[in-house]
C-alpha positions in Angstrom: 22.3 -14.0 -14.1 20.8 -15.2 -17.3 19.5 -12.0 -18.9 21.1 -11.4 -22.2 19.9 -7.7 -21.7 22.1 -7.2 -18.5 25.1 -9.2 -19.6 25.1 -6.6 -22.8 23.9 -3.7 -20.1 27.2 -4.3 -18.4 29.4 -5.5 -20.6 32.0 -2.5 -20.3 32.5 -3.0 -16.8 32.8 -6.7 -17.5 35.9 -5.9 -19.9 37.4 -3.5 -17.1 37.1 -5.7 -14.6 39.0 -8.1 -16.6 41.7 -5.5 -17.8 42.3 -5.2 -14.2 42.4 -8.6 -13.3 45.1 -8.8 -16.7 47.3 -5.8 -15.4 47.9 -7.6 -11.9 48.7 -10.7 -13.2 51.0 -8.7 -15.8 53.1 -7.1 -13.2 53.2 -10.0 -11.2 51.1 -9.0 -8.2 50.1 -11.9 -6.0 47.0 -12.8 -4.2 47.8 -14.5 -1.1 46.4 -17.1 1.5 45.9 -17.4 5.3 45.8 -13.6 5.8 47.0 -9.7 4.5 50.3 -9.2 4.5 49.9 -6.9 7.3 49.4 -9.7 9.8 52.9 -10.6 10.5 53.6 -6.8 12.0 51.0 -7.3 14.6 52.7 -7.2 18.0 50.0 -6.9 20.5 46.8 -6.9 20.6 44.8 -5.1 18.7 42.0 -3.0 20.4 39.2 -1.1 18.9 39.7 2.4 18.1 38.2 5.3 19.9 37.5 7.5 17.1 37.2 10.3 19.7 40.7 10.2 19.5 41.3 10.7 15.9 43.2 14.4 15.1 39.9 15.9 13.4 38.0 15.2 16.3 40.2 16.3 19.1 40.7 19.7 17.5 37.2 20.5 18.3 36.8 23.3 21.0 36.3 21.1 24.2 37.2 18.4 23.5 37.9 15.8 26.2 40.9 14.6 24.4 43.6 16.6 22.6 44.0 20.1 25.0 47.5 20.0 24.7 47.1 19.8 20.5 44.6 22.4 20.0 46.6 25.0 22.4 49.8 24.0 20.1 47.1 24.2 17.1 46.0 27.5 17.9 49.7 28.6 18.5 51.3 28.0 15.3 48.1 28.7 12.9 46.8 31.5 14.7 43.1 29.7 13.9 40.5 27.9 16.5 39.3 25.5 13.6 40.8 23.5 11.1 37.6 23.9 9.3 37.3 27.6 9.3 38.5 29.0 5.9 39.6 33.1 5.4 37.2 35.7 3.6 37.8 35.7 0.0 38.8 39.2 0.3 42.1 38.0 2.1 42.9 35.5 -0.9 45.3 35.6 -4.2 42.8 35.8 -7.3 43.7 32.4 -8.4 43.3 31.0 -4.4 40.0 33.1 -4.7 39.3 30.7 -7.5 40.3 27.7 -5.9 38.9 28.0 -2.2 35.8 28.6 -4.3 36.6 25.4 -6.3 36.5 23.9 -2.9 34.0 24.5 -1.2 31.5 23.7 -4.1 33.2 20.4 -4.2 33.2 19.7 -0.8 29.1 20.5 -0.3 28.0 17.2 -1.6 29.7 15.5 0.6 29.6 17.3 4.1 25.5 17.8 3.3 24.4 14.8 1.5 23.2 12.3 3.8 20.4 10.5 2.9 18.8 7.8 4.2 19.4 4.2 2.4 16.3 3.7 0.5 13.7 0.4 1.6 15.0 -3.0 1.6 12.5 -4.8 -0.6 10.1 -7.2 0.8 11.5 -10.7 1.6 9.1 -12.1 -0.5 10.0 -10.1 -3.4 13.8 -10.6 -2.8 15.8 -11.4 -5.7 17.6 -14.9 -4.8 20.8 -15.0 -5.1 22.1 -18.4 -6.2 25.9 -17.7 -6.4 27.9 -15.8 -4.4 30.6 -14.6 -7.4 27.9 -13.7 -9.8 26.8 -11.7 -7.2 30.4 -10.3 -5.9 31.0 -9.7 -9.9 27.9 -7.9 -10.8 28.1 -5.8 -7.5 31.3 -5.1 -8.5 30.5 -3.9 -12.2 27.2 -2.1 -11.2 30.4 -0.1 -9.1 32.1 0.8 -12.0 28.9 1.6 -13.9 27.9 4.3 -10.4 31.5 5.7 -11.7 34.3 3.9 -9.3 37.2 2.9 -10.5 37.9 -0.1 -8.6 36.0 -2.0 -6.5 36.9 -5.2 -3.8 34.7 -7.1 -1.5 36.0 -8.6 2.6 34.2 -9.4 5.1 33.6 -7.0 8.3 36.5 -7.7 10.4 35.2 -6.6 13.9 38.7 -4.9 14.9 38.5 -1.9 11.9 35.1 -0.8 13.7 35.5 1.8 15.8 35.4 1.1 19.4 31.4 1.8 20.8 30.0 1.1 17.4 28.0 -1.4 15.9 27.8 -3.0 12.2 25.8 -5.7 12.1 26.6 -6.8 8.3 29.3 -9.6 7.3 30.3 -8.0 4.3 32.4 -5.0 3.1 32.2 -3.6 0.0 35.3 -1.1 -0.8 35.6 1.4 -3.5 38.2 3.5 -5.4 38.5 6.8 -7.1 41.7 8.5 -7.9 42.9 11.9 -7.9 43.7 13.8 -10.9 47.3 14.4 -11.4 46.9 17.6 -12.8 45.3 18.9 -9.5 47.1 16.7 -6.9 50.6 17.6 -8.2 50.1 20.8 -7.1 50.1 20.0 -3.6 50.1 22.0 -1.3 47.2 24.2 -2.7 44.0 25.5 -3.3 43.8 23.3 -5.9 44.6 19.6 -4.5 42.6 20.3 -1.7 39.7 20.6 -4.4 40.8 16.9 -5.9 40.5 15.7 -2.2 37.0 17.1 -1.9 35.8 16.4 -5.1 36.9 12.5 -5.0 35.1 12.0 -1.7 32.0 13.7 -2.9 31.8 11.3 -6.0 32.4 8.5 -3.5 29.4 9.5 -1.2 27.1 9.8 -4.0 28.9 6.5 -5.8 28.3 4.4 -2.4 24.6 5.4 -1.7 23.8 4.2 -5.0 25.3 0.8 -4.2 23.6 0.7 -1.1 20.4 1.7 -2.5 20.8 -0.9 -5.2 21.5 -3.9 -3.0 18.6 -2.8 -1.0 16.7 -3.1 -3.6 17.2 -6.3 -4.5 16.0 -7.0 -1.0 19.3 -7.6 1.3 20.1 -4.7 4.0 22.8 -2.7 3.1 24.5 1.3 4.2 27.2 3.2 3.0 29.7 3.9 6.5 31.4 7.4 6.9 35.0 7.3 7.2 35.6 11.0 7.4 37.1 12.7 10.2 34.2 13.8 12.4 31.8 10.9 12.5 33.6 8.0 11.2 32.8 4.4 11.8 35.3 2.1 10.0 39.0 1.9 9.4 39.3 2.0 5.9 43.1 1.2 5.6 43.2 -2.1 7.2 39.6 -3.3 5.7 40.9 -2.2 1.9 44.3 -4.2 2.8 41.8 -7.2 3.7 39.8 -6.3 0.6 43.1 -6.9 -1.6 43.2 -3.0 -3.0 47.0 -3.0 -1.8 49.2 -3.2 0.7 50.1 -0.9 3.9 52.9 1.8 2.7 55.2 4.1 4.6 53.0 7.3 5.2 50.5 5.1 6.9 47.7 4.6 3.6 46.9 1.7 1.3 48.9 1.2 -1.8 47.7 0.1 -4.9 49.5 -1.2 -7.6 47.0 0.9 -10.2 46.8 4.0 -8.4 49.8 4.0 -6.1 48.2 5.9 -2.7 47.0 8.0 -5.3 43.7 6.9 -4.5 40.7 7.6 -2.0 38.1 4.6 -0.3 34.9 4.4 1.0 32.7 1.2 1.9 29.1 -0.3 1.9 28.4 -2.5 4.1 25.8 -5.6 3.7 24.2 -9.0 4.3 24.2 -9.7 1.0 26.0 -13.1 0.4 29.2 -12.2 -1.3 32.3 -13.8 -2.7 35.4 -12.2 -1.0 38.8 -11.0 -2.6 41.8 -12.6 -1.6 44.9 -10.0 0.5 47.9 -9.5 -2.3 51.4 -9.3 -1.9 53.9 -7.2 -4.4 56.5 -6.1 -2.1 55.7 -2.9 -1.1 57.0 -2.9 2.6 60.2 -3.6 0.6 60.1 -1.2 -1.9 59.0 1.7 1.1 62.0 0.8 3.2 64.5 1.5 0.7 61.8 5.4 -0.8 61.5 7.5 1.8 60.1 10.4 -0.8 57.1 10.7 1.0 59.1 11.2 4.6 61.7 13.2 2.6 59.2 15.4 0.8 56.2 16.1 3.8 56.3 19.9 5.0 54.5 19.2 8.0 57.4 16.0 8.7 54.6 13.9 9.8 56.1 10.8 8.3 58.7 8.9 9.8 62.1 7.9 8.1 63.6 4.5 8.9 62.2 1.4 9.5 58.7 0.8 11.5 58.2 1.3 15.0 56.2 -0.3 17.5 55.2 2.7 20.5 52.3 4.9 18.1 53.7 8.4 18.7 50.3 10.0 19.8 46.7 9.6 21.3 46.2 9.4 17.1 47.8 6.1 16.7 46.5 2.6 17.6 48.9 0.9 19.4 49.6 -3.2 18.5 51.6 -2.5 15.1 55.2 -2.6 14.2 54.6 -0.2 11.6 55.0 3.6 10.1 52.8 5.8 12.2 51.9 9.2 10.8 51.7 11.8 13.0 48.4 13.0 12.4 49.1 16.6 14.3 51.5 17.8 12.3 49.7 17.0 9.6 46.6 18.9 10.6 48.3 21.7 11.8 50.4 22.4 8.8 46.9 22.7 6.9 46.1 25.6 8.2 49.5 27.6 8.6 48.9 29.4 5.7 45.8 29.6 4.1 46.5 32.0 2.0 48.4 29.8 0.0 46.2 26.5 1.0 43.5 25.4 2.5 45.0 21.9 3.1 48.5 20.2 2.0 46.0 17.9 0.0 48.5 15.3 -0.5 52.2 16.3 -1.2 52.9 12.6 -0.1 50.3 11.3 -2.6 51.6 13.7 -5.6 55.7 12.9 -5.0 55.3 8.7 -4.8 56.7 7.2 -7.1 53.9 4.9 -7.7 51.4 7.1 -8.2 52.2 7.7 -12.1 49.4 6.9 -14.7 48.8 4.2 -16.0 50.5 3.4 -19.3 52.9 1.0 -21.2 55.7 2.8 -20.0 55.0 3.0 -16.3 53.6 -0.5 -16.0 57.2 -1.4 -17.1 58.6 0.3 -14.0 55.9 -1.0 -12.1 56.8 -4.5 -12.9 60.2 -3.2 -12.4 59.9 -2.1 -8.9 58.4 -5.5 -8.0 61.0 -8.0 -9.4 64.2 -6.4 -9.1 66.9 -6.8 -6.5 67.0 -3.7 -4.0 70.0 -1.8 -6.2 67.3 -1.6 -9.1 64.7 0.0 -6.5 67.3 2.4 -5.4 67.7 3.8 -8.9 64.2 3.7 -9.8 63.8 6.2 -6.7 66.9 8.2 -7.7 65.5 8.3 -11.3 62.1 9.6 -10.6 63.2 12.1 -8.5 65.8 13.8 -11.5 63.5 12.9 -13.6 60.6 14.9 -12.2 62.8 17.5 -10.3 61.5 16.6 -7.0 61.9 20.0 -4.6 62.4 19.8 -1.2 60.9 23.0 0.5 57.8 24.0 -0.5 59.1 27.7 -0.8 61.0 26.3 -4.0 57.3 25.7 -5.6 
């Protein structure tokens, strides 16, 4: 890593990558040895996934899981297919507008898949000599491709799903956020385009990487984590990765983005440096919020402490943890799409850590991490008078 030209190429993403580093240490997060912080709620053991079983799938005519769900599916929504959306001439103008929004979004992603280009010749391979140079110009050439954070783990064998096969060490995870301006709307037309539009950029963000570590002559491929052909677990492996920790309506917190956030991963042989799990106290902090639970049309998050029995075929058992229930979730998407083609993340857009990021909420970040539990308490209190948090969604 000697070229002047490269080290002036990338010095922006240098600077950001050191911004972040300086926020963390600012609020006080903590990187932690021997293990994520998830470890200690492990309370059997922990099998492989059958993706088969995830709620997208089983909603799939014929299924051989999930009868009982799409008979309960087709009940309440009066649809066969999550996926089906209505004729534009059955839509609002502004819906009109924003299923349309949607579905341009969402193209990229659902039909671009291309094929990871060559991996170089071995005798052409560019050697590299340390593994964090490496981890820290992968990591910038992410930022550079447009992510907005991006962690390295190694490929634990438990977050692949069961029958599948990835035969690289490494994980590489990466980050985009939503736009508050769309995902506050939520549920709508209109945050369902943020969700589309950030897993797009992620598709074409992690092809790039993949293509660009190929090119230096190591095997690499981006994984799909989406719901009808995924092959990695991308909550636990970004908790590994040290992007956050586990919160209450079952994603990865962040103390940047919140769960205001959205993954996807490359995998490699490269030799990489890994990032260490962190700890800032967020099991704590959800035990005493419940705005996501409190706030979820489709009550598909639970209030009250963490359970250990998973409450569906949706769920992998082993945890003592929050499990989301994945069918009600799904379901509620298409109740009325008229008004939305998904909920698109009422749980992301009512957290109270998923605020910007400025002087003023890093305050209340470092805040929420420090103080005693009474302070927590009126933290939550205070961001829900303060943003005039409504219950019911008919109140929207």
């Amino acid at each position: 890593m000697r070229t002047d030209n490269l080290k002036k190429a990338l010095q922006p993403y240098e600077a950001k990558l050191q911004a972040q580093e300086r926020f963390r240490k600012l609020i006080g997060v903590k990187e932690v040895n021997g293990g994520p912080t998830y470890e200690k709620y492990i309370v059997g053991p922990i099998e492989r996934f059958e993706r088969r079983k995830n709620a997208f799938m089983t909603a799939l005519p014929d299924h051989p899981f999930g009868r009982e769900f799409r008979e309960q599916f087709k009940a309440r929504t009066g649809h066969d297919n999550f996926i089906t959306s209505l004729p534009y001439s059955e839509l609002e103008s502004d819906d009109h507008i924003g299923q349309s929004l949607g579905a341009s979004a969402w193209r990229l992603c659902r039909e671009y898949s291309p094929k990871t280009l060559p991996v170089t010749p071995s005798e052409a391979r560019y050697e590299a000599t340390s593994r964090s140079e490496m981890s820290r110009l992968i990591k910038k050439v992410g930022l550079l491709f447009g992510a907005e954070m991006v962690h390295i783990t190694k490929v634990d064998p438990r977050w692949i799903y069961k029958g599948l096969e990835i035969p690289h060490e490494y994980a590489i995870i990466v980050a985009i956020h939503h736009e508050h301006s769309l995902i506050d709307t939520a549920p709508s037309h209109f945050s369902a385009l943020s969700t589309a539009q950030v897993y797009s950029k992620l598709k074409f963000i992690t092809s790039q990487l993949a293509d660009f570590i190929c090119g230096l002559g190591y095997d690499a491929a981006y994984r799909e984590t989406l719901g009808l052909n995924p092959e990695m677990l991308m909550v636990p492996l970004a908790i590994d990765a040290g992007m956050g920790e586990f919160a209450r309506n079952g994603r990865v917190l962040s103390p940047e983005f919140g769960i205001n956030m959205r993954l996807k991963a490359v995998t490699t042989d490269l030799p990489l440096e890994v990032d260490k799990p962190i700890s800032f106290g967020v099991h704590e902090f959800c035990m005493i919020c419940e705005h996501c639970a409190l706030y979820c049309p489709a009550k598909a998050i639970p209030f009250g402490p963490p359970t250990e029995e998973p409450p569906t075929i949706h769920n992998n058992p082993g945890f003592k943890k929050w499990y989301e229930r994945a069918d009600r979730c799904l379901t509620f998407w298409s109740v009325n799409k008229k008004k939305w083609l998904s909920c698109g993340g009422r749980c992301i857009s009512v957290c109270p850590w998923s605020k910007p990021l400025s002087s003023f909420h890093n305050m209340v970040r470092w805040t929420a991490i420090h103080s005693p539990s009474i302070f927590k308490k009126m933290l939550i209190w205070s961001d829900k008078v303060f943003y005039r948090r409504k219950k019911s969604i008919k109140e929207l």
